[in-house]
C-alpha positions, 0 to 999 in steps of 0.5 A, spaced: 333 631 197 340 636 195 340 632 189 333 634 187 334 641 189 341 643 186 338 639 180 332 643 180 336 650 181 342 649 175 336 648 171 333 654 172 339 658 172 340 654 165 333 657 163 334 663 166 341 664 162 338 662 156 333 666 156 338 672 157 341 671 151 335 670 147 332 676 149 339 681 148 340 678 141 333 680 139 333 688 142 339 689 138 336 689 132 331 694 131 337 699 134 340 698 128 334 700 123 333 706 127 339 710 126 337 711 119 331 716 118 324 714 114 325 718 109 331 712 106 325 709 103 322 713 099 327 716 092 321 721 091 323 725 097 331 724 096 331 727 090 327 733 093 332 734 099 337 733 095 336 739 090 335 743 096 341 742 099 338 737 104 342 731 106 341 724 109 345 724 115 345 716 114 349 716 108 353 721 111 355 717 116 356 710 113 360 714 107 365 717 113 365 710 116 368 707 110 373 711 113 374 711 120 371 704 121 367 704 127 369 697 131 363 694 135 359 700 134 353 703 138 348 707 135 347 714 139 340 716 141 337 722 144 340 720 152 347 719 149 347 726 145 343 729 151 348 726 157 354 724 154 356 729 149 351 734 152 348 736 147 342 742 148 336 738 143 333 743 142 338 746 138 337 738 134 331 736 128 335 730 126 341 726 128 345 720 126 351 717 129 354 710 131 360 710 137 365 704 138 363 701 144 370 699 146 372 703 151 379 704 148 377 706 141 375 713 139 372 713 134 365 716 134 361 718 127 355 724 129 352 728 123 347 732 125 341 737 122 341 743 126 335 746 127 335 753 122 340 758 125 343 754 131 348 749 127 354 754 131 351 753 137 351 745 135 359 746 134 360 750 140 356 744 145 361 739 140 367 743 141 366 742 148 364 735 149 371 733 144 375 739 150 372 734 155 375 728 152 382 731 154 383 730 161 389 726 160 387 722 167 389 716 164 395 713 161 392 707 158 387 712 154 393 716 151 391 715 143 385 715 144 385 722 147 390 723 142 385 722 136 380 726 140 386 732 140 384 732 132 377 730 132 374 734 126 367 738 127 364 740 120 359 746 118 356 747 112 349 750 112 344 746 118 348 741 118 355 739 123 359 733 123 363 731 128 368 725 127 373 722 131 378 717 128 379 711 131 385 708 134 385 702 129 389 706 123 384 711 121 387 717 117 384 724 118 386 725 111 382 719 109 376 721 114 377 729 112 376 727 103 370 723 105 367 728 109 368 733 103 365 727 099 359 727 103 357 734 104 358 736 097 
């Protein structure tokens, strides 16, 4: 009768195990797809924004991280912009951005759409958010308070890019051409 029921338990913890990791490896795929926008898919409106001084906040985050590449990345949604970096959303029309999920790497790639006129308060919220990031509580997080130190945040227009090295090798020239490239 043990037997039975310390069979009938391993496999049920097997069946439970199992279906975990199926169901993890699944959700992570849309998560990906979604941080581009819809307009990605469709030339004729690239073309308009594009000769109105529109940019697509996707291409400018894939170009930055030829750069800075993001190691184990998560995308940043509207619950990391509104309770991690505490961005006001009602200052934001559109985002894209990528963050590494190892907890001793820096990098982080967020370029935002502001919305019209509210690109400095935008930089303002960032410039807070990266003071934040220099507590200095740590020791073990030393280069990576130390990359936050030089995070850039760009404005040109509507648009704010905040970058963070990460503490793999990134240079900030480096990172610092490829926003230039990308916002031109």
């Amino acid at each position: 009768m043990k037997k039975l029921i310390c069979l009938s338990l391993a496999a049920a913890l097997l069946a439970v195990s199992l279906a975990a990791c199926g169901s993890d490896s699944s959700s992570s795929a849309p998560v990906q797809d979604s941080s581009f926008p819809a307009s990605d898919s469709t030339p004729a409106s690239d073309s308009a924004a594009a000769s109105s001084g529109a940019y697509n906040l996707g291409d400018i985050v894939t170009a930055i991280e030829a750069a800075n590449p993001v190691t184990n990345p998560r995308d940043l949604d509207d619950f990391a912009l509104q309770n991690e970096i505490l961005l006001n959303m009602d200052n934001v029309a559109d985002f894209s951005g990528k963050k590494s999920n190892d907890n001793a790497n820096s990098a982080l790639i967020l370029a935002i759409q502001a919305q019209p006129g509210k690109a400095e308060d935008v930089k303002a919220d960032l410039e807070n958010y990266k003071s934040g990031l220099m507590n200095g509580m740590y020791a073990e997080f030393a280069e990576k308070e130390a990359q936050a130190k030089d995070a850039r945040i760009v404005v040109k227009g509507d648009y704010v890019v905040l970058v963070i090295a990460n503490t793999e090798g990134a240079s900030y020239s480096d990172i610092d051409t490829a926003v230039d490239n990308a916002l031109n």
